[in-house]
N, C-alpha and C positions, 0 to 999 in steps of 0.2 A: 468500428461503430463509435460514434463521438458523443463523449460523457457532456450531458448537458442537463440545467434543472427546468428546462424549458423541452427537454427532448425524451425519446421513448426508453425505458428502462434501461440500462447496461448493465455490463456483468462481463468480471475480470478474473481472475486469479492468483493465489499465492503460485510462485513454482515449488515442484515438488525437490527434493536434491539437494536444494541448497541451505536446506537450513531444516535439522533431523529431529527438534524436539519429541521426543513420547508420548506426550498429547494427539500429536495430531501426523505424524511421520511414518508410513505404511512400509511394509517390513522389508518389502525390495527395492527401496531408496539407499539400503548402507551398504550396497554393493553395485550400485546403479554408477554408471562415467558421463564425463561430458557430453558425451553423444548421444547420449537418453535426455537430457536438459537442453539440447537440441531439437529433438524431435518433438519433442511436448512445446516450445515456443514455437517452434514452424507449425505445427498442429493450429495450437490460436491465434497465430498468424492469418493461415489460411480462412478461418473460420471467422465467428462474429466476436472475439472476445475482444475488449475495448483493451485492455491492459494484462501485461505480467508483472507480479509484484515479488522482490526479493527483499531480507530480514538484515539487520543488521547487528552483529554482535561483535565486539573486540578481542574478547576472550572471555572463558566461561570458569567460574572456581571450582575446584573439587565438588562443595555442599551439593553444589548443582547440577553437575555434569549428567547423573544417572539420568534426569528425567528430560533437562534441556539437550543433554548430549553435546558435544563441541564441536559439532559439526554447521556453521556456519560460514558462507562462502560469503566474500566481501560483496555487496550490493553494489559499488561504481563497478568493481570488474567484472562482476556478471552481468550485469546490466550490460556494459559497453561489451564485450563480447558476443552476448543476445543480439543485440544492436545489427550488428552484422552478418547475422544469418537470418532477419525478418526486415521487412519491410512495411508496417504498419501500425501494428499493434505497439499500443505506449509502453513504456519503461518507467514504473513507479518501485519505490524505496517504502518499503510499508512494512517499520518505519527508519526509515534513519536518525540515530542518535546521535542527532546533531551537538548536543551539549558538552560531546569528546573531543571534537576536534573546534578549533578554530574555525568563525566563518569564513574569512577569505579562505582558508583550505577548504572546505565545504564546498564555497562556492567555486574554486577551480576544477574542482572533480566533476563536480556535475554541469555545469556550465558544458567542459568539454564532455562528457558525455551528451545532453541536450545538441551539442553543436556536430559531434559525429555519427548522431543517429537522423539529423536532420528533426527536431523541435518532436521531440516524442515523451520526451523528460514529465514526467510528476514526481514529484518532489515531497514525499509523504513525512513527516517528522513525528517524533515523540520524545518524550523526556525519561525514556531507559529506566531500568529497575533493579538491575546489577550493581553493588553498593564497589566489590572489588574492582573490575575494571576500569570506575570513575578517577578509584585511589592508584589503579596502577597508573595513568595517561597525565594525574595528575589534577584532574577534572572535578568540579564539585558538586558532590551529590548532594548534599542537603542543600543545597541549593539550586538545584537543577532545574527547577521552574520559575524560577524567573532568569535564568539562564538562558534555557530556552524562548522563553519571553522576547529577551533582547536578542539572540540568536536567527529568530525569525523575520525580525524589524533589519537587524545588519542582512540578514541575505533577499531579502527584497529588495534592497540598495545594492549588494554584489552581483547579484542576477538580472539586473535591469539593463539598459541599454549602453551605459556612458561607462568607456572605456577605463576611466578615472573612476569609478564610483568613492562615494563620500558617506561616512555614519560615522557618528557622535554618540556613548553610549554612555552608563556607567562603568559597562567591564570592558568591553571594547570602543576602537575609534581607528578609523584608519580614511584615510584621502593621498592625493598624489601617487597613488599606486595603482597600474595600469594592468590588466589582466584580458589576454587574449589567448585563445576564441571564447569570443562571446556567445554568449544562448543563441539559440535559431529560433527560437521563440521570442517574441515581445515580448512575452509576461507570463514565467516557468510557473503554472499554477501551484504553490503551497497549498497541501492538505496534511491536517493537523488531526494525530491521532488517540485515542485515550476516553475513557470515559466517567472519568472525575468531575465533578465541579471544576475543579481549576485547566484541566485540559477542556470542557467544553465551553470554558468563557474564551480559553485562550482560540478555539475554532472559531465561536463566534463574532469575537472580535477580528483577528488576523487570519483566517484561514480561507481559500478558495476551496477548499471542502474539509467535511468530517470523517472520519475514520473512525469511528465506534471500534470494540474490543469485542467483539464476540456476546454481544448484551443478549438478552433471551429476549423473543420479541414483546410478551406483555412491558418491558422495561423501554423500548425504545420509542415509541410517542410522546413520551413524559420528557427524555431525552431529546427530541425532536421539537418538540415545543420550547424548549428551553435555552437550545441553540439560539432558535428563532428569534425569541425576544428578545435574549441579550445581541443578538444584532441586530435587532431595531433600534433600543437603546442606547444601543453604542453609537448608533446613526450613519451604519456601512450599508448603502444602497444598495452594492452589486450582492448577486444571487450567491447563497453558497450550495454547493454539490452536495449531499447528502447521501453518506454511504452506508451497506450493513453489511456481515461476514454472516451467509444464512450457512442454517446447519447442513451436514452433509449431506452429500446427494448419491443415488447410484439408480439411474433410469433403467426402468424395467426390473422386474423382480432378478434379484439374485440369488442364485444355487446356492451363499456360504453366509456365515454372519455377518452383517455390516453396521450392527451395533442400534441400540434403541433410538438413539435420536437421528439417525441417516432417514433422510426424506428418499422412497423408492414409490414404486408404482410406472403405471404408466403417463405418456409425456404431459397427456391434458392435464391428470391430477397436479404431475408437480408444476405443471406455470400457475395453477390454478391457485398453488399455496404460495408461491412465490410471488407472485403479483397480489397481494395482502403487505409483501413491504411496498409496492407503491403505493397503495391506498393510505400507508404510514407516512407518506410524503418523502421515501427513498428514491434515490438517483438513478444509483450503481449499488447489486447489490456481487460480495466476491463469492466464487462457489468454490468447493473443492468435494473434488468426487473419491469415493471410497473404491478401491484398486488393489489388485494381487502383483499386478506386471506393469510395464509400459506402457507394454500394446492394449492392456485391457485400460487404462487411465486413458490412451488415447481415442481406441473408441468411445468413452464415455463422454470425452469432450466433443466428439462427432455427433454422438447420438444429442447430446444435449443442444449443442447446433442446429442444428435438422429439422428435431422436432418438440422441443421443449422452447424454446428461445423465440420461434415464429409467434409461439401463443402469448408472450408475456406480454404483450401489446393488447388483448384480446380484447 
């Protein structure tokens, strides 16, 4: 299905597998193998979900581990691995910290990804929150926003058409350096995630869409209008995508607990609540369903298919 602010609702997903934080990591993903992160991509492949989105992390410190866990799978290899067992469904980085590496690194990785999935690539960014891994790579985190700032500016120039590409920065600058395979895409859509002040000027300014953090919906209109203006003001014509992470889903009543905020019922109810973010002026909203097994994650994404997703249109 193609993400458009001109087109009918879409709806993507984090994968499940790849990245275990305790917030949100159901209990048979830490013994789950690649061939279960298989099946659940060929699953929304098959089906209507517009994207899979994977996490990105470097490494995770002690303080943190219990509740992030270090289980983090690199986002270019899974993604280009995914790549190749689907045939449709996008491949978005939600988000990539981009602030650790180098652009031109950035942009070789994903470039060839984008060029070996054949133009499926979104390119999701955010400016990371791990203070250790900036200092182990060497990376500056108290500066990281405008790092990323100019991060985002260099890889519109790395990911663009001309084999040469050319940026002039304050922290970087690079020309005369030729980098191939180029994108299969004209134009790798950047969406910029975060829901700060300074990440939603930095969407509405630079980003071909927003990635909100998990906002509660009375907060995301106020957020949505805010986007809005600051790119009018800033004077960027073209449309931005507009995203939300709605709460959990698990269609049809379930037999076990699936926690106070999982959105359940039958299918009418939940388009009925979920299409309330398009009336917020949402795009793409990502879902992620509440699960015991694989197979019960992938019927949910069938059932959600089938007959929740027809109606979001209604």
């Amino acid at each position: 299905m193609p993400i458009s602010p001109d087109g009918p609702l879409s709806y993507g997903m984090q994968l499940p597998v790849q990245s275990q934080s305790a917030i949100y990591a159901e209990s048979w993903e830490a013994a789950a193998t690649p061939a279960d992160l298989v099946r659940v991509a060929r699953a929304a492949d098959r089906g209507g979900f517009a994207y899979l989105a994977g996490c990105d992390h470097v490494a995770i410190p002690r303080r943190l581990a219990e509740g992030m866990s270090t289980t983090w799978y690199d986002p270019v290899a899974t993604l280009s691995y995914l790549a190749g067992v689907t045939e449709r469904v996008r491949l978005m980085s939600h988000v990539a910290v981009v602030g650790l590496r180098h652009p031109l690194i950035t942009a070789k990785q994903y470039a060839t990804l984008d060029h070996l999935s054949g133009g499926r690539l979104i390119l999701g960014v955010g400016a990371g929150h791990v203070r250790e891994e900036f200092e182990a790579v060497g990376a500056d985190f108290d500066g990281r926003g405008g790092v990323l700032d100019e991060t985002v500016d260099a890889l519109r120039a790395a990911l663009g058409p001309d084999e040469y590409p050319e940026f002039a920065g304050e922290r970087f600058s690079f020309s005369g350096l030729g980098q191939r395979p180029r994108p299969a895409q004209e134009r790798v859509p950047i969406w910029v995630g975060g829901s700060s002040p300074a990440a939603t000027r930095r969407a509405a300014v630079r980003g071909d869409g927003w990635l909100p953090q998990g906002d509660p919906r009375d907060r995301l209109p106020a957020l949505i209008a805010r986007v809005r203006a600051l790119r009018e003001r800033a004077g960027v014509a073209e449309p931005i995508v507009i995203g939300a992470i709605a709460e959990p889903l698990y269609v049809g009543e379930p037999g076990w607990s699936v926690g106070r905020r999982t959105l359940t019922g039958k299918p009418a109810a939940l388009a009925e609540s979920l299409r309330a973010y398009a009336a917020m002026g949402v795009h793409q909203i990502q879902v992620r369903f509440r699960s015991r097994s694989v197979g019960e994650l992938i019927d949910q994404m069938a059932a959600f298919d089938a007959d929740v997703a027809p109606q979001l249109d209604a």
